[in-house]
C-alpha positions in Angstrom: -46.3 -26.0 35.0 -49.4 -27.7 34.5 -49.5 -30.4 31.2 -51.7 -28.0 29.4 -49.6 -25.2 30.6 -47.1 -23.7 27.4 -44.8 -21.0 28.8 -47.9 -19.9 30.3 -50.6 -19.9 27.9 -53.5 -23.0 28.6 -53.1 -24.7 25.4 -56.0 -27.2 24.5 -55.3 -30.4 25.5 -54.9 -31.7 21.6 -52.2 -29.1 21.4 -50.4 -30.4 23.8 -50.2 -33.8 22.4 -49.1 -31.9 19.1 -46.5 -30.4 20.6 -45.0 -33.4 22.4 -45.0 -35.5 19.5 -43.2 -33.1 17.5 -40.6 -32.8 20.4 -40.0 -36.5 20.3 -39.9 -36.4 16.8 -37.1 -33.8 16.9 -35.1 -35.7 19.7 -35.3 -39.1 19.2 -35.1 -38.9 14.4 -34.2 -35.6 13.6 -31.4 -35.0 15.9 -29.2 -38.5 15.4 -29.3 -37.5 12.1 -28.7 -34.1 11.8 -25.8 -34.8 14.3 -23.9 -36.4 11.5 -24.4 -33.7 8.9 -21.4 -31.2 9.0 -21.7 -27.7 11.1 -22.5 -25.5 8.1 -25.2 -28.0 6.4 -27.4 -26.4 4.4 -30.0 -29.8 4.3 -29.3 -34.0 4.8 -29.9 -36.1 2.7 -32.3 -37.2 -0.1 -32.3 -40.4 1.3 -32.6 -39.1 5.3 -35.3 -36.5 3.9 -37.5 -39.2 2.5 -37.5 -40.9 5.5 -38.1 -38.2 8.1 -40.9 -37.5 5.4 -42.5 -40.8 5.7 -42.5 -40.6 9.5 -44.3 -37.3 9.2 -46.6 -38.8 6.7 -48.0 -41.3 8.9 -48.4 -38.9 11.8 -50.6 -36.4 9.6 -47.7 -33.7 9.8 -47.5 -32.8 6.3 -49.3 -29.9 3.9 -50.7 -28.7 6.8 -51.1 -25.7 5.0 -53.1 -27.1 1.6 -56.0 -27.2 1.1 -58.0 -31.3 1.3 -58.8 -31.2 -2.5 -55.3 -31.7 -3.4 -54.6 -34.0 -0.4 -53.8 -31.4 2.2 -54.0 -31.8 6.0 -55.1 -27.9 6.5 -54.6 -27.4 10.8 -55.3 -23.9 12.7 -53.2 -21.2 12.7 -52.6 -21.9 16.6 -51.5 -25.8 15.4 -48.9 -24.0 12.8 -46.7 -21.7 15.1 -46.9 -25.2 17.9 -45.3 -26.9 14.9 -43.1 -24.1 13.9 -41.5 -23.5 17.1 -40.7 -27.0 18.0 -39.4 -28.0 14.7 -37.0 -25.2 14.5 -35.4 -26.2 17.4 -32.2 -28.1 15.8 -28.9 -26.9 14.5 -30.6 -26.1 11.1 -34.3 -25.2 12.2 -33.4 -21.3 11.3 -34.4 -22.5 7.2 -34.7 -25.9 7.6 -36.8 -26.7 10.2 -36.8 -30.8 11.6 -34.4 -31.2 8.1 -37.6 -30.2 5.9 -39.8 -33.4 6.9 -42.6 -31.4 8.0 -42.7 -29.9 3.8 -43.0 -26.0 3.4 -46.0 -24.0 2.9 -47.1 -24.5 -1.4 -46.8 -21.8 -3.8 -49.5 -19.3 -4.0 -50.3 -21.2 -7.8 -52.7 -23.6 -5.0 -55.2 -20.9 -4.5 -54.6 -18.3 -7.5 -53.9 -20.4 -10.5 -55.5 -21.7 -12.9 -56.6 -25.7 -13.1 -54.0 -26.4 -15.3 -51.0 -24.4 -13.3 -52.1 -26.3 -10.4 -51.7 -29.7 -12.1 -48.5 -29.1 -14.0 -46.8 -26.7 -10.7 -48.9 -26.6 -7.3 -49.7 -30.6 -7.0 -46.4 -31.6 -7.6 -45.0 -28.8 -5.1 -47.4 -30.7 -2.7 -46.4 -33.9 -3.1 -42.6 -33.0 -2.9 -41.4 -33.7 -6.2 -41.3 -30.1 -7.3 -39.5 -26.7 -5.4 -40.2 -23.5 -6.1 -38.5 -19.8 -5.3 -40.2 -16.4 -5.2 -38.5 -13.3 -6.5 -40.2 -9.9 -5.2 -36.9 -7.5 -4.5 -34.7 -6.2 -6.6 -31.4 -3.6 -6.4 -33.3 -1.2 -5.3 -35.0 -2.4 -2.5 -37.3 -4.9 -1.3 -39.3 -2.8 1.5 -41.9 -1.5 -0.8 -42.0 -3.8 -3.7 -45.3 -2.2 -5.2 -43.4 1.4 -6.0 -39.7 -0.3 -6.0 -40.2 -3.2 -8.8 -38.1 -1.9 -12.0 -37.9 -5.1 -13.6 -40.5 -5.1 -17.2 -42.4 -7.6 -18.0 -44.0 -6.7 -22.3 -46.7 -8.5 -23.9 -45.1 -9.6 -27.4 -47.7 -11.8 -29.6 -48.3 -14.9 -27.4 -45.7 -14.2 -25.2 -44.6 -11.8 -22.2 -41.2 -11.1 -22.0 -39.6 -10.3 -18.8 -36.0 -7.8 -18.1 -34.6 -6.6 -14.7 -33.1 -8.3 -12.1 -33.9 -9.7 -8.5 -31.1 -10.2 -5.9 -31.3 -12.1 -2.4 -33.5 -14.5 -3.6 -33.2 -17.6 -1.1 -34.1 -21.1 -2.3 -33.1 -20.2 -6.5 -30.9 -22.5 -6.3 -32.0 -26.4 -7.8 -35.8 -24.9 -8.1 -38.4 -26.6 -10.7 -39.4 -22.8 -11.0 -39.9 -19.5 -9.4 -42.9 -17.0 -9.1 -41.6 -13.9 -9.9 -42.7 -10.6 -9.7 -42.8 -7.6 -12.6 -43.8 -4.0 -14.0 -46.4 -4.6 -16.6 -47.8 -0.7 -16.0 -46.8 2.4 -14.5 -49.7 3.5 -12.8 -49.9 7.5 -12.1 -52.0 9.7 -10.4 -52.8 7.8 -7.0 -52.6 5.0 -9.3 -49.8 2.5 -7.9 -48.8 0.4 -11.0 -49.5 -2.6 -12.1 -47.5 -5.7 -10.6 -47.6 -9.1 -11.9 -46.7 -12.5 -11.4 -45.2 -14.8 -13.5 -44.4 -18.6 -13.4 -41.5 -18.6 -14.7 -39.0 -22.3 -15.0 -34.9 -22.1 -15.0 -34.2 -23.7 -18.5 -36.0 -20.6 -20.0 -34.0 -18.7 -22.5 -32.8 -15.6 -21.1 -32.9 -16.0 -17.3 -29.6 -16.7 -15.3 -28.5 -17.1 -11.6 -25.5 -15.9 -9.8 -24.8 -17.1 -6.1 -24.6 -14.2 -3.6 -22.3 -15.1 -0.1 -23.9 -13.9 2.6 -23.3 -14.3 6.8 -25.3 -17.5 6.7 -24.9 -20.8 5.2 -27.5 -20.8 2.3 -26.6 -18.2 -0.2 -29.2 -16.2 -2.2 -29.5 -15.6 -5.5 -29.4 -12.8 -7.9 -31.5 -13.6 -10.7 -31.0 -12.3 -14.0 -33.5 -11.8 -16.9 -32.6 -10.7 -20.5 -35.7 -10.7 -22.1 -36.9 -13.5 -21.1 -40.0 -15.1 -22.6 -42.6 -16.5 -20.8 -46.0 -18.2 -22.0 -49.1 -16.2 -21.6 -50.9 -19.1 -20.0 -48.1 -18.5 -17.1 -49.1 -15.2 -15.7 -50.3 -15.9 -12.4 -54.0 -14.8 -10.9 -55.1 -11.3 -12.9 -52.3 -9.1 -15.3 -51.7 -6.0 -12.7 -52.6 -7.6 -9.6 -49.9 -9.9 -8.6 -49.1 -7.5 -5.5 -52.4 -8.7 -4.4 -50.5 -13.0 -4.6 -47.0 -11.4 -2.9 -49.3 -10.4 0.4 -51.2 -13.2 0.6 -48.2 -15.1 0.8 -46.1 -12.7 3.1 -48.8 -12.0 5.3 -49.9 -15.8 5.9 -45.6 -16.7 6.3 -45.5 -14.2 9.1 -46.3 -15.3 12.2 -45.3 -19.1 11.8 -41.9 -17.9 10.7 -42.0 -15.6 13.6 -42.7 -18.3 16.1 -39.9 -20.5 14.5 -37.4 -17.8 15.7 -38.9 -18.2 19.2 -38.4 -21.8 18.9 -34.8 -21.7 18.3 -34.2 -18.8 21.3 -36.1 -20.8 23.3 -33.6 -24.2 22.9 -30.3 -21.6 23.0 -31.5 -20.1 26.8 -32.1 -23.8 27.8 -28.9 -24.8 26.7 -27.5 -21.9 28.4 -29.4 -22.4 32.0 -28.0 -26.2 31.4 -24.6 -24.5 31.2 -24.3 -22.3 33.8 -25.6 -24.6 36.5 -22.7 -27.0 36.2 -20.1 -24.3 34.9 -18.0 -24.1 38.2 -16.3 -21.0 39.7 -14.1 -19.5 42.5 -16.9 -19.0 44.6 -19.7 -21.2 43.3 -21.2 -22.5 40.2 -22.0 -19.9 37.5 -26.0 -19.7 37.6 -25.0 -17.8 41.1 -24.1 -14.5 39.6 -26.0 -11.8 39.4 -25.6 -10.6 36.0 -25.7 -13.9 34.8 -28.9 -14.2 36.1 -30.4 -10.9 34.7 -29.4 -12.1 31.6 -31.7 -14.9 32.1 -34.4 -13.5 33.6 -34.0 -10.9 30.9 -34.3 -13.1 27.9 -37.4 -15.3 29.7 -39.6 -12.7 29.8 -38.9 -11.2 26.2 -39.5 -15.1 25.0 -42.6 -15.4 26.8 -44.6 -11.9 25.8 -42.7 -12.6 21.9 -44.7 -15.9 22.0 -48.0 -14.3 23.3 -48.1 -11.8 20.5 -47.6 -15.0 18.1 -50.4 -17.0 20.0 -53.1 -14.1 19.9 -51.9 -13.7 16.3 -53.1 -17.1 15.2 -55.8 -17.2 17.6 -57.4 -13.9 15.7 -55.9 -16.0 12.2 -58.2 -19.1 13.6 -61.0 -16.4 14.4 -61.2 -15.1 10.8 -60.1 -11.7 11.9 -57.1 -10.2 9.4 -53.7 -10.8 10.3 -51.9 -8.2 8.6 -51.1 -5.8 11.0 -50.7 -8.6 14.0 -48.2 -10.5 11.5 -46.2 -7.9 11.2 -46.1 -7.2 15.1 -45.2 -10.8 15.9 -42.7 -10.7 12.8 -40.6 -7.7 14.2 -40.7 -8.6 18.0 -40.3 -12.4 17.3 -37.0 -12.1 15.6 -35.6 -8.7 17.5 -36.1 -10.9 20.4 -34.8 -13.7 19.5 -31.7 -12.2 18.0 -31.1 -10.9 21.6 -31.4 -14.4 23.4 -29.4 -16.3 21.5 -26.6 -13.7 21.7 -27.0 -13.3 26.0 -27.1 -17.1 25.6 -23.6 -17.0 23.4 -22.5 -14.4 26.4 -23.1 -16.9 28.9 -21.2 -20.0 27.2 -18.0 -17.7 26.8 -15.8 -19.1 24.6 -17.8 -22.3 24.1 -20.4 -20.0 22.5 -18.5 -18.8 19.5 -17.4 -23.0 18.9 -18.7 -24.6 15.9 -19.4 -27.7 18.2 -22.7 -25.6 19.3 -25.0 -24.3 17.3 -25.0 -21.1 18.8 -23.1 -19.5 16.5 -24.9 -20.2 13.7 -28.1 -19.4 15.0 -26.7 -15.9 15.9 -25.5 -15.4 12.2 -29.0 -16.7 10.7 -31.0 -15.3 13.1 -29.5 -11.8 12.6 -30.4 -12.3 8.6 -34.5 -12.9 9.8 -34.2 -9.2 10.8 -34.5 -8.6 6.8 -36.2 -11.7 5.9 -40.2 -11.3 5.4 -39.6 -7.5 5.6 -37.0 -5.9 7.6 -37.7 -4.4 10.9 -38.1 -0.8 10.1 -40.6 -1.6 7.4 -43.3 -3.6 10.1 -42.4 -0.6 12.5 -44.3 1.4 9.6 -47.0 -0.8 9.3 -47.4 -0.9 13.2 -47.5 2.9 13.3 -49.5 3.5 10.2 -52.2 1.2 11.4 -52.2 2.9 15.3 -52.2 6.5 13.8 -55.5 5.5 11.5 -57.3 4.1 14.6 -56.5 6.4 17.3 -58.8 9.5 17.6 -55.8 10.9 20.7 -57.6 9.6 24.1 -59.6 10.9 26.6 -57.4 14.2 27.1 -56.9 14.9 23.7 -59.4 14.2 21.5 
């Protein structure tokens, strides 16, 4: 494989050097440290955080996604999944990739707020001294949040004031605030109704939060709101259009979070080709077998077209082309895929696989939760289908 050569796609020679620096960050800072942090970690560190930070500070590695007025470092869509994949190759990378020094993407309050939201919420979510959570689903379901969001938000005198509740909200937990997502019309006749969003901070009266335990390490949330005011000068971008903010930021979260899932398949079948070339039996080392090496093959080539659909993705991103429909593609063959990897991988460690000394396991539990995450499966299979239906008149023999 050539230098330029990336599981084979010809990656510009400055994405090359990207990616190598990133893989010697992760080996030679974020592993020694993560290696001390208990199985089931959920983070390291303030202390380890601020340092990996700095690191990535100096090599221009943070707020790649903000824009320069508020002391961004904006890359292409291409540099983002290079990042993404290589950072969440560590026992954490499935929510925290290289232990958070790289920063997440900011709130949508960077480009839809007002001046002074972006002062008092979006800079300080920048520069890391602020966290935020976004709460779009609810009881009823998350897969179509424009029809399936029950929870009211009511204009009283200067105030809104918000009642409902959201449920597997991930990241609720120790947040400076959360975006969150409500009613404020019904809509009717075609008309979908009215969605807003709503800056809304933890120490407000009326709002409460009640861990859920899930398969994975990080719980969710449920987030409860008994009316629940919130300042007028809070409502985020237009009253009624705040489905318009909750696209924007699934859509653009998509394919890097897609290419992160290939990341961490990619490290599990490595560790597993590592394995069964020294993993001894009667008649020859392990790597030898036939089904063994199906399983390989197997998993190499679903990594490989999963990471072309991300690459073309961000290429089109890069191009100015919309990514909505391409998103969603590399979103629901990124994770299905990698889901199936890591479990051949597991398969091909034995009982070793299962062990908390690996991080197989625990990719296989959070990796089985990214199935829902971002929109589950069956929802992007809709979006898929929806999109090829409107564009295909039926082919040459049925037109």
């Amino acid at each position: 494989m050539s230098e330029a050569e990336h599981y084979g796609f010809q990656l510009p020679e400055e994405l090359v050097m990207l990616r190598d620096q990133v893989r010697r960050f992760m080996r030679e800072e974020v592993k020694p440290i993560e290696d001390k942090l208990p199985h089931d970690a959920t983070g390291c560190s303030s202390q380890d955080r601020a340092y990996l930070r700095g690191l990535a500070e100096q090599m221009g590695l943070t707020r790649l996604t903000v824009p320069e007025e508020y002391g961004g470092n904006p890359v292409s869509a291409m540099a983002r999944v290079i990042i993404a994949e290589e950072s969440a190759k560590c026992r954490l990378g499935a929510y925290a990739p290289a232990l958070g020094a790289f920063g997440g993407g900011p709130p949508n309050i960077i480009w839809g707020g007002t001046a002074a939201q972006i002062e008092q919420y979006g800079v300080p979510c920048v520069d890391g001294r602020k966290r935020a959570f976004v709460a779009i689903t609810e009881p009823t379901g998350g897969s179509d949040p424009r029809n399936n969001i029950s929870t009211r938000a009511v204009k009283r005198g200067g105030k809104w004031v918000l009642n409902g509740r959201k449920m597997w909200i991930t990241g609720a937990a120790g947040a400076d605030f959360g975006i969150i997502f409500a009613r404020t019309s019904d809509g009717g006749d075609g008309v979908p109704p009215g969605i807003t969003a709503f800056i809304v901070e933890p120490d407000y009266p009326g709002i409460s939060f009640n861990e859920i335990g899930v398969i994975r390490a990080l719980s969710p949330y449920e987030i409860v709101l008994e009316d629940c005011e919130v300042p007028e000068e809070n409502v985020l971008g237009d009253v009624g259009k705040g489905f318009g903010v909750a696209q924007t930021w699934l859509v653009d979260a998509r394919i890097p979070y897609a290419a992160g899932c290939i990341g961490i398949a990619q490290e599990a079948l490595d560790m597993a080709c590592g394995w069964v070339k020294q993993r001894p039996t009667r008649d020859g080392m392990l790597s030898g077998k036939q089904a063994i090496q199906w399983m390989i093959a197997d998993s190499e080539v679903e990594l490989r077209a999963a990471r072309m659909l991300v690459y073309d993705a961000a290429s089109k991103v890069d191009q100015g082309q919309s990514g909505k429909v391409d998103a969603s593609i590399c979103k629901l063959y990124g994770t299905e895929t990698a889901g199936r990897v890591v479990d051949r991988a597991i398969q091909m460690f034995g009982g070793m696989g299962v062990a908390k000394e690996m991080p197989l396991e625990r990719w296989y539990r959070e990796l089985r939760v990214k199935r829902i995450g971002e929109g589950p499966s069956e929802v992007h299979r809709m979006v898929i289908a929806r999109d090829k239906l409107r564009n295909t008149d039926g082919g040459i023999y049925f037109g």
